[in-house]
C-alpha positions as CSV (number, residue, x, y, z in Angstrom):
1,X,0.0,0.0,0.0
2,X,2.8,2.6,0.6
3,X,3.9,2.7,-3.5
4,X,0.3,3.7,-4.2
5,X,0.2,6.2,-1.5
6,X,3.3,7.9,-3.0
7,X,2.1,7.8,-6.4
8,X,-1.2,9.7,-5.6
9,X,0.5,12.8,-3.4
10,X,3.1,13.1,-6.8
11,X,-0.2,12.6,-9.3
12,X,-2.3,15.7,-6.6
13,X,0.8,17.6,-6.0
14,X,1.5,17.9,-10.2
15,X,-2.2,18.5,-10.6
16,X,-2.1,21.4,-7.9
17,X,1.1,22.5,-9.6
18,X,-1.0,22.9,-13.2
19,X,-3.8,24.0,-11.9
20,X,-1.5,27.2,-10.2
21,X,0.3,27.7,-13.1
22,X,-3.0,28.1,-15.4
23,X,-4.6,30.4,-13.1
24,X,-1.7,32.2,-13.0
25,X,-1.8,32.3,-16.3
26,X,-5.0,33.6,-17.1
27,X,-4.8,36.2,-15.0
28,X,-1.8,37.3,-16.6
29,X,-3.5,37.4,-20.1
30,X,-6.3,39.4,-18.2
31,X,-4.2,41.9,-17.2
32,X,-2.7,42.1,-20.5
33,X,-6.0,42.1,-21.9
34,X,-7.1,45.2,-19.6
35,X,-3.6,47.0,-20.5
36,X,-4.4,46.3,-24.4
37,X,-8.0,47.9,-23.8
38,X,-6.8,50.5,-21.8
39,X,-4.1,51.3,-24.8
40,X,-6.9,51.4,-27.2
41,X,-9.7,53.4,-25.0
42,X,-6.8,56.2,-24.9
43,X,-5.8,56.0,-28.6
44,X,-10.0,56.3,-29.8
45,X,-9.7,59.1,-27.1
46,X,-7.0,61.3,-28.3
47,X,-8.1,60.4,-31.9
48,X,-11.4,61.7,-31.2
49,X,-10.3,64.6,-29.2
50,X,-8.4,65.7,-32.6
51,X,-11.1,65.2,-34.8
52,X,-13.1,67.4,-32.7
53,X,-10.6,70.2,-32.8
54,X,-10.3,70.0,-36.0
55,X,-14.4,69.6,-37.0
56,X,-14.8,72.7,-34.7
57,X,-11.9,75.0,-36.7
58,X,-14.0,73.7,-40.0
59,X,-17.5,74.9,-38.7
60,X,-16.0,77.9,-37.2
61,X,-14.8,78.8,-40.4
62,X,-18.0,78.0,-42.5
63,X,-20.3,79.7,-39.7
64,X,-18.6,83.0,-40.7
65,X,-18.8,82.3,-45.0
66,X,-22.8,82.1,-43.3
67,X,-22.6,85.4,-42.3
68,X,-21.2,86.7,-45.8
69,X,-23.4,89.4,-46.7
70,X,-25.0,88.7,-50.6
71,X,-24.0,92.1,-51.7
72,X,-20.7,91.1,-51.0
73,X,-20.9,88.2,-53.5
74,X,-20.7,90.4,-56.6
75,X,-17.4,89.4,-58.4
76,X,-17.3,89.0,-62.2
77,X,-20.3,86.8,-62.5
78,X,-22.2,89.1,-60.5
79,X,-24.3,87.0,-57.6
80,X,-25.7,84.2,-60.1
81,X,-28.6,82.2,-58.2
82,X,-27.1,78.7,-58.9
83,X,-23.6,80.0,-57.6
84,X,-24.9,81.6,-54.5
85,X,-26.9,78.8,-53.5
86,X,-24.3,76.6,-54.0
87,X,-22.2,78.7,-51.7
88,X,-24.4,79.0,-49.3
89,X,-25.7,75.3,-49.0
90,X,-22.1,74.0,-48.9
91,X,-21.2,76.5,-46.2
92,X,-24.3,75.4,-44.9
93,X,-23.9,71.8,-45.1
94,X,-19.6,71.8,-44.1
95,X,-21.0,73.6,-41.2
96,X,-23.2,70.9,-40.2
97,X,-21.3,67.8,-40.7
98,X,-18.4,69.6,-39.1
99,X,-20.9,70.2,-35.8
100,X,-22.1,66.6,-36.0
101,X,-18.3,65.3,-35.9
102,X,-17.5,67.9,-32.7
103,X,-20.9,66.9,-30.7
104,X,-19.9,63.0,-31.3
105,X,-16.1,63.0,-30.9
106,X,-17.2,65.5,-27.6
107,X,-20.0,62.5,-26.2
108,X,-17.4,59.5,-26.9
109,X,-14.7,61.1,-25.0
110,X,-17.1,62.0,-22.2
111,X,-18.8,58.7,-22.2
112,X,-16.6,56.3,-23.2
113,X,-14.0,56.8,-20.5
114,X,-16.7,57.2,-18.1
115,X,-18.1,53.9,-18.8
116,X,-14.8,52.6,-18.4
117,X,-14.0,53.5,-15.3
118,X,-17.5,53.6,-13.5
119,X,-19.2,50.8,-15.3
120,X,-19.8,47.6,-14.1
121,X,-17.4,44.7,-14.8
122,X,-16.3,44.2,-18.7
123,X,-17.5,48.2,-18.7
124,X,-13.7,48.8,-20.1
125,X,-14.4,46.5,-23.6
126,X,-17.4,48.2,-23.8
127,X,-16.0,51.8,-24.2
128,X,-13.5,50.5,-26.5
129,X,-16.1,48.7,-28.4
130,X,-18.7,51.6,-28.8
131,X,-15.6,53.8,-29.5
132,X,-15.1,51.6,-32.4
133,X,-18.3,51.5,-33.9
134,X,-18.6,55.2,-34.2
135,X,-14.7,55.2,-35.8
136,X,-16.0,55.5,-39.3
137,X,-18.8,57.3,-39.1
138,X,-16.9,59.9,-37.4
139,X,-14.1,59.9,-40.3
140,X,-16.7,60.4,-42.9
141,X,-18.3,63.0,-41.7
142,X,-15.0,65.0,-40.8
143,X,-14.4,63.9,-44.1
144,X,-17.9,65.5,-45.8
145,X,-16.9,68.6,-43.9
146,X,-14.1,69.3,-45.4
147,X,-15.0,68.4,-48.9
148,X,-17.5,71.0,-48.7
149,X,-15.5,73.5,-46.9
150,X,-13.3,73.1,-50.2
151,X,-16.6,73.5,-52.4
152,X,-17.8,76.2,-50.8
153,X,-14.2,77.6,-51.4
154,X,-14.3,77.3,-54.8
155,X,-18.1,78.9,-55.2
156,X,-16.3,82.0,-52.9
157,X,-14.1,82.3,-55.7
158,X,-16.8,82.4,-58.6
159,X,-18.6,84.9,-56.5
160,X,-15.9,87.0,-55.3
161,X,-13.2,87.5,-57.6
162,X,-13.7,89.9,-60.8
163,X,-10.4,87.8,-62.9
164,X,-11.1,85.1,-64.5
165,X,-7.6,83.3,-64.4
166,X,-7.7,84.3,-60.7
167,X,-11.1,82.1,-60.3
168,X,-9.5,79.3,-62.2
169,X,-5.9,79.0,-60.2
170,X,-7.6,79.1,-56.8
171,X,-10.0,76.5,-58.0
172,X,-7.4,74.8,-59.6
173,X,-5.4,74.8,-56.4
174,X,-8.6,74.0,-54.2
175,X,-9.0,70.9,-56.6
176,X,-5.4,69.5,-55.9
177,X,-5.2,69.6,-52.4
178,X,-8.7,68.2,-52.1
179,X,-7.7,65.2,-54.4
180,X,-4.4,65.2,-52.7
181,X,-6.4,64.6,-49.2
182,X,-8.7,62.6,-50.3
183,X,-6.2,60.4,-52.1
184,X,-3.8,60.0,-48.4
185,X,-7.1,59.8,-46.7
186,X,-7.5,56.5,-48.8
187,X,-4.2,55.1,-48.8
């Protein structure tokens, strides 16, 4: 009876030895886990905080092209209907998408972290994973902004300016550093 004695304390002692070593183990990739999501919950943040700075420079801008007086627009095409309301409604809508992107990038980065660190347990993956969803949306509506902020540029011009080659350079220029953003936005 002693050999089986020995055989079971060595067969409990290397099954207590595993089963320390896994729970060691998993909580090890849980704390990695919670550093990972922690890394991420403070890149959405500082991505969004940027965004919002930005969106809010955008709308700023647009808000005052708003306040451009019409008898102001009277360049060399004079204040053509299709050309002001094209100004207008660009300035208009740049303005909008640009507030849309500041109120959302503002409520993630007040929410999100909050959540995090108040919330219940697993509250931390789900910041991160609302921060995510919201990722793209966010981007194309920065993105609408500015495309229409460069629009609305290029009406200014039209409605503005009394040369003609002056209209066409700044448009032209307008046009290349729009396709040149949207083309690194892509890549």
């Amino acid at each position: 009876g002693r050999g089986e004695g020995r055989g079971e304390g060595r067969g409990e002692g290397k099954g207590a030895m595993l089963s320390a070593k896994k729970t060691a183990l998993e909580a090890s990739v849980r704390q990695d886990l919670v550093t990972f999501q922690n890394l991420e919950l403070e890149y959405f943040y500082n991505n969004y905080s940027s965004i919002g700075t930005m969106a809010a420079i955008i709308a700023g801008f647009a808000f005052s092209a708003i306040d451009t007086e019409e008898d102001d627009l009277t360049g060399k095409f004079g204040a053509s209907p299709f050309f002001v309301s094209m100004f207008y409604g660009t300035a208009c809508f740049s303005m909008s998408c640009a507030m849309l992107s500041v109120i959302s990038t503002t409520l993630l980065n007040i929410y999100g972290p909050g959540l995090a660190l108040r919330g219940p347990e697993g509250s931390l993956k789900r910041a991160v994973d609302g921060m995510r969803v919201f990722q793209n949306d966010i981007v194309i509506m920065f993105s609408m902004a500015v495309v229409c902020f460069h629009i609305m540029a290029g009406m200014w011009a039209w409605l503005v300016m009394t040369q003609y080659l002056s209209i066409v350079v700044s448009n032209g220029v307008l046009l290349v550093f729009l396709f040149l953003m949207l083309r690194y936005s892509a890549s």
